[in-house]
C-alpha positions in Angstrom: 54.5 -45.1 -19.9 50.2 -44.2 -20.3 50.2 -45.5 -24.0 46.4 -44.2 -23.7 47.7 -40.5 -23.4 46.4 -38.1 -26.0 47.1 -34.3 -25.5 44.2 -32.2 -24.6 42.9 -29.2 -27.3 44.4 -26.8 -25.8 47.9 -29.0 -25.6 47.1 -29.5 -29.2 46.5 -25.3 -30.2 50.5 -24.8 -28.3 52.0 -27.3 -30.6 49.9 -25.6 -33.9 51.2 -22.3 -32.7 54.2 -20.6 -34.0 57.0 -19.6 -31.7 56.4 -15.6 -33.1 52.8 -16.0 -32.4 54.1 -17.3 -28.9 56.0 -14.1 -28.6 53.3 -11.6 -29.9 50.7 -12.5 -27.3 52.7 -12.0 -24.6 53.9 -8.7 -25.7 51.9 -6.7 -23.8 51.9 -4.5 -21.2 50.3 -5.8 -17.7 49.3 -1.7 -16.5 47.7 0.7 -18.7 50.9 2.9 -20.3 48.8 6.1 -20.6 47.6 6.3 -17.2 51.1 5.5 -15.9 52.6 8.2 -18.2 49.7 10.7 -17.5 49.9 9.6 -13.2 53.5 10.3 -13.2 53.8 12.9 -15.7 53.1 15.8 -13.3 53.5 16.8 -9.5 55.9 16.9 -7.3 58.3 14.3 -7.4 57.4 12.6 -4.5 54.4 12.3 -6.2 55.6 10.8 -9.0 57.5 8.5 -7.4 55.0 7.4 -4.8 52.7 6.6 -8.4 55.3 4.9 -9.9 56.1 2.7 -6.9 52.8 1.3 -6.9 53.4 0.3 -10.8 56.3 -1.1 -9.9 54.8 -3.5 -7.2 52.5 -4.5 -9.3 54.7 -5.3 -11.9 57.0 -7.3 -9.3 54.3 -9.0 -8.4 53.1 -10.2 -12.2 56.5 -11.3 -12.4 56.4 -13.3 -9.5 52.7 -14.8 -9.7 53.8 -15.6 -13.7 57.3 -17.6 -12.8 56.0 -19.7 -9.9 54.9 -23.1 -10.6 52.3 -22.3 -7.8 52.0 -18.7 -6.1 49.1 -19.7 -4.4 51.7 -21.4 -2.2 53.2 -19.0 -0.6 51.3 -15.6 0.3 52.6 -13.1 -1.8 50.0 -9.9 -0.8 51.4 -10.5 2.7 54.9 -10.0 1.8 56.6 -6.5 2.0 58.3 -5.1 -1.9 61.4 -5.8 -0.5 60.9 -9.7 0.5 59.6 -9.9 -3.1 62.7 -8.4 -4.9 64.8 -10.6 -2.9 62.6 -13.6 -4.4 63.2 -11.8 -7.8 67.0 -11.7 -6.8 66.9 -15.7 -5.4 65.0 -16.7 -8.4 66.9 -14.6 -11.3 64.0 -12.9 -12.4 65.5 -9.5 -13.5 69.1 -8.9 -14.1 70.7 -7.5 -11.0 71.6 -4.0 -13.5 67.6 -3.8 -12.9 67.6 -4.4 -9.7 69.7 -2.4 -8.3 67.8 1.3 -9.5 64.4 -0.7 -8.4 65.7 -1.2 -5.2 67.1 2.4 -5.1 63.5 3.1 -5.9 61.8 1.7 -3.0 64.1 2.9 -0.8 63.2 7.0 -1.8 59.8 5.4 -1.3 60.6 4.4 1.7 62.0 7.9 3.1 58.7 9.2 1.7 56.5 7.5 3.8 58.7 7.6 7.1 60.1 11.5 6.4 56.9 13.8 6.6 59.2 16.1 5.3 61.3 14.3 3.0 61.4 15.7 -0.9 63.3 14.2 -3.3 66.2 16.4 -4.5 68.6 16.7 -7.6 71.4 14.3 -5.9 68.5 11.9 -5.8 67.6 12.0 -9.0 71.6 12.0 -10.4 71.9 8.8 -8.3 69.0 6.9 -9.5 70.4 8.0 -12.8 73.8 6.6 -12.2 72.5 3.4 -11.0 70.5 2.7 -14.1 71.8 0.8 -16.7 73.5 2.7 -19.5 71.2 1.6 -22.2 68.2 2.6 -20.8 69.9 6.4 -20.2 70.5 6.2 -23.9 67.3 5.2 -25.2 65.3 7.6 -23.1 68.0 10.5 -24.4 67.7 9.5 -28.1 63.7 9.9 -28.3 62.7 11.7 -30.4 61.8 15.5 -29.7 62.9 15.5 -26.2 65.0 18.2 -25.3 68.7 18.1 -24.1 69.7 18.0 -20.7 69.7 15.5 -17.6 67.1 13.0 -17.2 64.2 13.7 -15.6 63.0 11.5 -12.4 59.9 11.0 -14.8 62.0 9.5 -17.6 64.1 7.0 -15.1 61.2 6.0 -13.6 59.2 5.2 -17.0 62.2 3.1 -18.8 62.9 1.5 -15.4 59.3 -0.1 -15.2 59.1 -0.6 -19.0 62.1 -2.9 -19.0 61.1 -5.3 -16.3 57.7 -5.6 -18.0 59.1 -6.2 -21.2 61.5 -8.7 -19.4 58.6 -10.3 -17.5 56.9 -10.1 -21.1 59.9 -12.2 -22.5 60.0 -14.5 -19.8 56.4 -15.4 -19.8 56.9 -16.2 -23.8 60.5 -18.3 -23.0 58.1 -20.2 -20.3 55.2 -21.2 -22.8 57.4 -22.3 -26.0 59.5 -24.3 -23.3 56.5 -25.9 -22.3 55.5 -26.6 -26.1 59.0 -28.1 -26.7 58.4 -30.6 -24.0 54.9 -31.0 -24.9 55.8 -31.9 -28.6 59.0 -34.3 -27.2 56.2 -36.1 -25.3 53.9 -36.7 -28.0 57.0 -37.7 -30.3 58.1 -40.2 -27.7 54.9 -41.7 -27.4 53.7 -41.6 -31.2 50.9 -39.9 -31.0 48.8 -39.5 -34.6 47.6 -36.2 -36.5 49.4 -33.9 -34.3 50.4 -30.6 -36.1 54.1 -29.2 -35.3 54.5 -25.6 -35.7 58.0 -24.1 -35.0 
């Protein structure tokens, strides 16, 4: 063991920082809400979903670039959305209830862009609806002011995307006060003087 370690400032600002402040900073968003709500709040619905795909890559992609030790290993911009989601799937990245209505995304994506004619119809929307997790159905019908009826493709795509952001946003938060727990074991093991613990 280096008995001549001595963590860095910015080792030394994780282990002063609270786990809540850990959590706060990550909870943000990593795409602008209001232009995602005001892109995929009108048009056709091929429209909408061909905006909210693109959301949803990049927020695949933030997921990705954020859990890997080192992304710059493997060429992630080269990869196709679905060879992604299956690193989402291999890694456990989202819960497969998530999963499954992303993929079912893509895939009216996908008979977009190969189906000049292709528009996406009621039974589309119904499935996508049954595929999303019950929860999510809920808390989109209990908002407030919103009017009765079956969801809108609008609505299952916004609560789809928000709850893998807020997972990544979770994630990223577990990640950093897991490497301040291993951080402060380190500087316990070795002893080291006038370091500040925060929990």
């Amino acid at each position: 063991m280096n008995d001549t370690w001595t963590p860095s400032n910015k080792e030394l600002e994780l282990l002063s920082t609270s786990d809540e402040d850990i959590q706060k900073r990550h909870q943000t968003f990593c795409f602008h809400r209001a232009d995602f709500t005001k892109r995929i709040g009108s048009g056709d619905r091929w429209q909408q979903l061909i905006q909210a795909h693109l959301y949803f890559e990049h927020v695949v992609a933030q997921i990705l670039t954020e859990a890997l030790a080192k992304p710059e290993a493997i060429s992630l911009s080269r990869m196709g959305f679905s060879q992604r989601m299956d690193l989402v799937v291999a890694m456990a990245l989202l819960p497969d209830e998530l999963v499954t209505p992303i993929r079912k995304i893509s895939g009216l994506r996908n008979k977009i862009a190969h189906d000049l004619t292709f528009e996406v119809g009621d039974s589309d929307v119904r499935d996508l609806e049954n595929c999303t997790p019950v929860n999510l159905r809920d808390a989109v019908q209990a908002e407030a002011g919103r009017m009765a009826g079956p969801l809108e493709l609008h609505e299952l795509l916004t609560v789809i995307l928000l709850r893998a952001d807020i997972i990544r946003q979770d994630s990223a938060a577990r990640r950093e006060i897991g490497r301040k727990s291993e951080l402060r074991l380190r500087t316990v093991l070795r002893k080291t003087p006038n370091v500040k613990y925060v929990r």
